[in-house]
N, C-alpha and C positions, 0 to 999 in steps of 0.2 A: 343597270347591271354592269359590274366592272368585272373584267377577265383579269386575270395574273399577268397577261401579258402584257395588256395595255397599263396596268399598273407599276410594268418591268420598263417599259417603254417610257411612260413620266416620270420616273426613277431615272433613268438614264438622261434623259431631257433637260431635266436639271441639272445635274450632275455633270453636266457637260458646259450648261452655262457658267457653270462656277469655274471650271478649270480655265485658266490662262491659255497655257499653252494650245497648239494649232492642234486641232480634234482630227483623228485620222479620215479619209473616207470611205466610204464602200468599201471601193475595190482594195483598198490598207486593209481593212477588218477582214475581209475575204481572205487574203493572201496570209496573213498573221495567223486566220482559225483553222486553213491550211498546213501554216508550218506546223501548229502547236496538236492539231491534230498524227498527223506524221512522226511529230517528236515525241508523242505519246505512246506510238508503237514501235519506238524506237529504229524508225526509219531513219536514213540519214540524206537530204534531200540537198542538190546543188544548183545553183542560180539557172542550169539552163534544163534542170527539171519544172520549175517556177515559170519561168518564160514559157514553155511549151504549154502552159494550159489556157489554149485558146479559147477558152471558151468565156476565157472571162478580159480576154482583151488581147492587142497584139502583143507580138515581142516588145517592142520599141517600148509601149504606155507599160507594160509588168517589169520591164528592164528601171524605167523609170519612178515607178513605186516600190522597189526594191531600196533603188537608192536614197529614197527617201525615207523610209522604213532603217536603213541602215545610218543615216544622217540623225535620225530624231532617238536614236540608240534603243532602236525594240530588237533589230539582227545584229548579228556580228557577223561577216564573211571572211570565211578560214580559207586558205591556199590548200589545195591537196598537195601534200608532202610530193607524190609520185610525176605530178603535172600538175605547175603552178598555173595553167590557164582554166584550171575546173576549181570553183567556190565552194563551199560549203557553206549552205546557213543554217543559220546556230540562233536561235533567240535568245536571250538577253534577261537579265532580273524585270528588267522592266517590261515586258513581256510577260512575265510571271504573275506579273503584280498586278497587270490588266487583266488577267485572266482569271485570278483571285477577286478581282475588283469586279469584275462582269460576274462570277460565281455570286459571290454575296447579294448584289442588288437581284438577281434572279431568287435568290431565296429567302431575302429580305422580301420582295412582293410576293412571294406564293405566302408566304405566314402573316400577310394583314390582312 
């Protein structure tokens, strides 16, 4: 008996081995369904809202998957016009396109 999920889950599994490029981890996928959630309600969220959620790691390690995340071009970080030392993050087409790409493969398994 195969569940949706785990069929979401070999879906993705694949789909990961084929891709070249360096596969995000966790705490990237966390941080990314964070922003894109947030950017959904049209929240506007700044690097030292991101860092503050401890729950999912320190400053230091979310500071540094930020930068990585803005390195592999899923963020972009805006300067607030008012006070250039507060970020804005902003995701990215490619962002879009993972979240479109993760949509499909979740409803590509619930319909086999």
């Amino acid at each position: 008996m195969s569940s949706a999920y785990i069929r979401f889950l070999n879906l993705i599994d694949a789909l990961d081995r084929m891709n070249p490029g360096r596969a995000l981890d966790c705490l990237e996928i966390e941080l990314l369904e964070y922003i894109m959630a947030q950017n959904s309600k049209n929240n506007s969220l700044l690097v030292g809202d991101l860092i503050g959620l401890s729950h999912l790691g320190s400053q230091a390690t979310l500071h540094g998957r930020l930068k990585n995340l803005s390195a592999q071009g899923y963020i972009k970080l805006i300067s607030d016009k008012a006070d250039a030392r507060k970020k804005f993050v902003i995701p990215t087409q490619l962002t879009i396109k993972y979240v479109k790409f993760m949509s499909d493969c979740l409803e590509k398994s619930l319909r086999s």
